[in-house]
N, C-alpha and C positions, 0 to 999 in steps of 0.2 A: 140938706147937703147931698149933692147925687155922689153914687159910690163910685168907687174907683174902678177901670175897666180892664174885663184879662179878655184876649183876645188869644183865641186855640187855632191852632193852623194842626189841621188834620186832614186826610181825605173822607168823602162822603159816601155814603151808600154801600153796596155790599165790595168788595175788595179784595182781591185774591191775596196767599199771601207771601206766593214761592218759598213757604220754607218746606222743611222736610217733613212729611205727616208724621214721621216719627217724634218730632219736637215742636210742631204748635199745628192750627188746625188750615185746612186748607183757605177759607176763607176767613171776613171780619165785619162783623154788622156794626160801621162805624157808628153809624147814627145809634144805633141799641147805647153804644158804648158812651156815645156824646150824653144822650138824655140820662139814663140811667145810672151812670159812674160819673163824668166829670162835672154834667151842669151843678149835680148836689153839690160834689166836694169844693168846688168853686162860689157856689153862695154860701156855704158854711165860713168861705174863708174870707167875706166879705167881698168877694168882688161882684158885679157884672157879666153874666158869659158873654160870649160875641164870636159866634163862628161865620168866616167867610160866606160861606153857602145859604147862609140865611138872608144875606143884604145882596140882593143881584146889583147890586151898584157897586159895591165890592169886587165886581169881573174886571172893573176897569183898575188898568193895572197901580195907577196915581193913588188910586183911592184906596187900594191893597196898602202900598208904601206907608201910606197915610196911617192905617190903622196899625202896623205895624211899630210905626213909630212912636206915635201920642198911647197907644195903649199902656198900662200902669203894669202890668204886668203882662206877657206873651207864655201859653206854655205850647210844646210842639208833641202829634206823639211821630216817633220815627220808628214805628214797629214796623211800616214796608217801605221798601224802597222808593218811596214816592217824590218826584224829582221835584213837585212844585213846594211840598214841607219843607225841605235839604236848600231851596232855594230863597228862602223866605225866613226860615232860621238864620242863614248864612249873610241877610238884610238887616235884622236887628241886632246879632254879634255886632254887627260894625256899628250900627245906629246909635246903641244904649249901651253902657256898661254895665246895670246890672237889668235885673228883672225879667231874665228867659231861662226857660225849667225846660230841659226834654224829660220824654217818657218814651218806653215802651216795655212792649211785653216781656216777661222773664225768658223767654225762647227766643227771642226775635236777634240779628244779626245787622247791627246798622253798618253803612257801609262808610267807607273814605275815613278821613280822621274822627268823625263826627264817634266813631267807637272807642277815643280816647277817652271822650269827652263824661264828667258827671251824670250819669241820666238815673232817672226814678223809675225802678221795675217794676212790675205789677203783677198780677198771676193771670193766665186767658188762656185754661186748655180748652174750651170750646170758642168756635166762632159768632157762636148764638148766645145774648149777652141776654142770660136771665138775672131775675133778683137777687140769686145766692153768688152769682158772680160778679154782678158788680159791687157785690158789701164788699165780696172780698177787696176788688179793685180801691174801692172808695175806703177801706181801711190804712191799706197800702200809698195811694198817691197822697193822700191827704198831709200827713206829717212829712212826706219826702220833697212836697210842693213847698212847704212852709222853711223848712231848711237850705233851700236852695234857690230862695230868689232872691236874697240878696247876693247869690254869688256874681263873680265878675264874669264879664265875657274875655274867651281867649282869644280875641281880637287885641284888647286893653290890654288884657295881660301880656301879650307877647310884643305890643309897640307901647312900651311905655312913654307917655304925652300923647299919644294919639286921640284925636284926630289933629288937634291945631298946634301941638308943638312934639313930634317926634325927634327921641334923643339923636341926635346927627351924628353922635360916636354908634350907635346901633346899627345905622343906615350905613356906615362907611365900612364898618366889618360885614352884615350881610352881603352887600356888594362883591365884598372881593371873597365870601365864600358862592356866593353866586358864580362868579369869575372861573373861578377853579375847577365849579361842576361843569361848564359848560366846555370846558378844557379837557375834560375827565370824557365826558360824553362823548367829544368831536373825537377821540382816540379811540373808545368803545367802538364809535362806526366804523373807522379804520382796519380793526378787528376783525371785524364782522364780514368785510372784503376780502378777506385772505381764503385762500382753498382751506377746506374744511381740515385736511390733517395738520395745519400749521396753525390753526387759531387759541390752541391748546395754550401751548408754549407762549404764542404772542401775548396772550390772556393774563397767564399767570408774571410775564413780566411784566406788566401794565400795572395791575395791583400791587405789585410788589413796590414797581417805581414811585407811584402815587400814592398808594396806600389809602382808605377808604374814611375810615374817621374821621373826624365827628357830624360831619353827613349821612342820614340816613340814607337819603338819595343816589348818595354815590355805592353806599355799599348793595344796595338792590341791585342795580347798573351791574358791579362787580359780579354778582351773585349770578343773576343772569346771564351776564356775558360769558364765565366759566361753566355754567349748563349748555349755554345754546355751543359751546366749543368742543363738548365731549364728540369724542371718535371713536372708544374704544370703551370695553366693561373698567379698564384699571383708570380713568378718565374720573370717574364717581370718587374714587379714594380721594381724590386731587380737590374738587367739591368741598367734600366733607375735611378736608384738611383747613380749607379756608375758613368754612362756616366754626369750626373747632378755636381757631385761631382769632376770632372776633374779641373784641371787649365783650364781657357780659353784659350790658345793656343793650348792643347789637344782635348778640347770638340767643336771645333767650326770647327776642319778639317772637309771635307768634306765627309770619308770614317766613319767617326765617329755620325757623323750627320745622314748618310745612314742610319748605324746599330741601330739609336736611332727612325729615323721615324719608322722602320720596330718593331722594342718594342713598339710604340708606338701602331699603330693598333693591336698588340696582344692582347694590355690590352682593347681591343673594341673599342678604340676611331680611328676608322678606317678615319673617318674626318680629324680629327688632323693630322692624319699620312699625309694624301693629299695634305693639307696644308702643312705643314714642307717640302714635296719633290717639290712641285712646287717652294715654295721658293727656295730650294736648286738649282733645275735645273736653276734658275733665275742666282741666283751667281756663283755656282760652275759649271753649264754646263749639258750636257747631258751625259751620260753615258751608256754602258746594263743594268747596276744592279737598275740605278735609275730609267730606262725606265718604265725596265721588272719591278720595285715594284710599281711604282705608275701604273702601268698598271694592276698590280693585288688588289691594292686599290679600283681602278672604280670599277673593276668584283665582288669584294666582296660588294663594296656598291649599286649597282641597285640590287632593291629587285626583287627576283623569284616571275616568273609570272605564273599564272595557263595555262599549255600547250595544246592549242586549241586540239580537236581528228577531224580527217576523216576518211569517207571511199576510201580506194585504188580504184582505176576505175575501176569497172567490178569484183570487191571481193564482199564480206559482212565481211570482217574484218577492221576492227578499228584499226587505228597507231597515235601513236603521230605523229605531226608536230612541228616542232620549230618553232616560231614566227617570221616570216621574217622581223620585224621592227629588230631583236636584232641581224642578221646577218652582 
């Protein structure tokens, strides 16, 4: 009896992997990681490996669909932003209801919702995938693969009867919150029309009117359309009044937290702001936006130094020097 088949959608060959060298390494020897970490734990677990890259009849896109579908089990890793993984995941969520596992690295940052989602972490502080680090790997995914494949996809889970008989009471409420965003939205642009010293005021009666719950979408909208309307430093207070005033499932996300440390230093307490993002980085991870802001927190809080002068060798002219301790 032939075994049953897991088919990995990863990328191939060596891979950059824009995160921050600080938290994982610049590149990723997939294939290192294919042979050495996943092909074992994958015949340990009875299955068949089967990566795209190895069957060039697999380029054609029917025959991808294909494997995707009939495969018994799918795992994905989403340690880089790679569009064709994210797209190809987002193929068998709808496809199958259960039997898809993400993975990625314990540093890694996936992007869109897909960072809601269950994923199995690994450890990979280098990019060069030798023996002592794929044990580690293949200690790690192994039980967390096993765990997680019969979960459901939140495709299923969020359209209950999907594909051939969704609830038609589900359909008729999303609709008409559908309805409401795009009502929300068409006023946001309205907004945004207005001379800059009156978009304030317009702003804050908008949310008020509407109010943003239980849409995440709308309160982003809000969120933003009250930054991009500031005019003035007392503008920030107004900001962080709203983000204060959220339901706590609204004000405690993570993208929301960003935008409130970042008001926060506006209003001077540029400390505060440091605090709040290291916190944040604690829980919710590393980021660019939370790198790059706590990164411009530091810069703004070490106080300017007076900038020593010399003379150029062999001149009689006078140049600043930067201060090599601040290099």
């Amino acid at each position: 009896m032939p075994k049953p088949f897991c088919f990995v959608i990863m990328p191939f060959g060596r891979k950059p992997t824009q995160a921050d060298l600080a938290h994982g390494p610049g590149e990723i020897d997939f294939n290192a990681l294919w042979d050495l970490a996943y092909v074992p734990v994958i015949e340990e677990l009875g299955y068949e490996p089967v990566r795209a890259d190895q069957d060039t009849s697999s380029m054609i896109i029917t025959q991808m669909l294909e494997r995707i579908y009939y495969a018994d089990l799918v795992l994905a890793d989403m340690t880089i932003p790679n569009g064709n993984v994210y797209y190809e995941v987002g193929i068998r969520h709808a496809a199958k209801q259960t039997g898809c596992v993400l993975l990625a690295a314990e540093w890694s940052q996936p992007v869109f919702d897909v960072a809601q989602m269950r994923t199995v972490r690994y450890p990979l502080l280098h990019g060069d995938i030798d023996e002592a680090t794929a044990q580690g790997i293949r200690e790690r995914i192994k039980p967390g693969i096993s765990a997680l494949t019969d979960g459901e996809s939140p495709m299923f889970m969020a359209v209950r009867g999907f594909p051939s008989n969704p609830d038609p009471a589900l359909a008729s409420t999303m609709k008409q919150r559908m309805m409401e965003l795009a009502v929300f939205q068409s006023a946001v642009r309205n907004v945004r029309l207005l001379p800059k010293e009156e978009r304030m005021e317009a702003a804050q009666e908008l949310v008020r009117k509407h109010g943003v719950p239980p849409l995440m979408g709308s309160v982003v909208f809000a969120l933003l359309l009250l930054r991009d309307s500031i005019d003035d430093s007392a503008d920030w207070s107004k900001l962080l009044d709203f983000i204060d005033k959220l339901p706590k499932e609204f004000r405690e996300k993570p993208e929301v937290q960003t935008q409130r440390a970042f008001a926060v230093s506006e209003t001077g307490d540029v400390q505060g702001a440091i605090d709040q993002l290291t916190a944040l980085l604690e829980i919710a991870g590393p980021s660019a936006e939370r790198l790059g802001l706590l990164g411009g927190r530091y810069k703004s809080a070490v106080p300017k130094r007076a900038v020593p002068k010399c003379r150029r060798p062999g001149t009689a002219v006078e140049v600043a020097r930067p201060d090599d301790r601040l290099l």
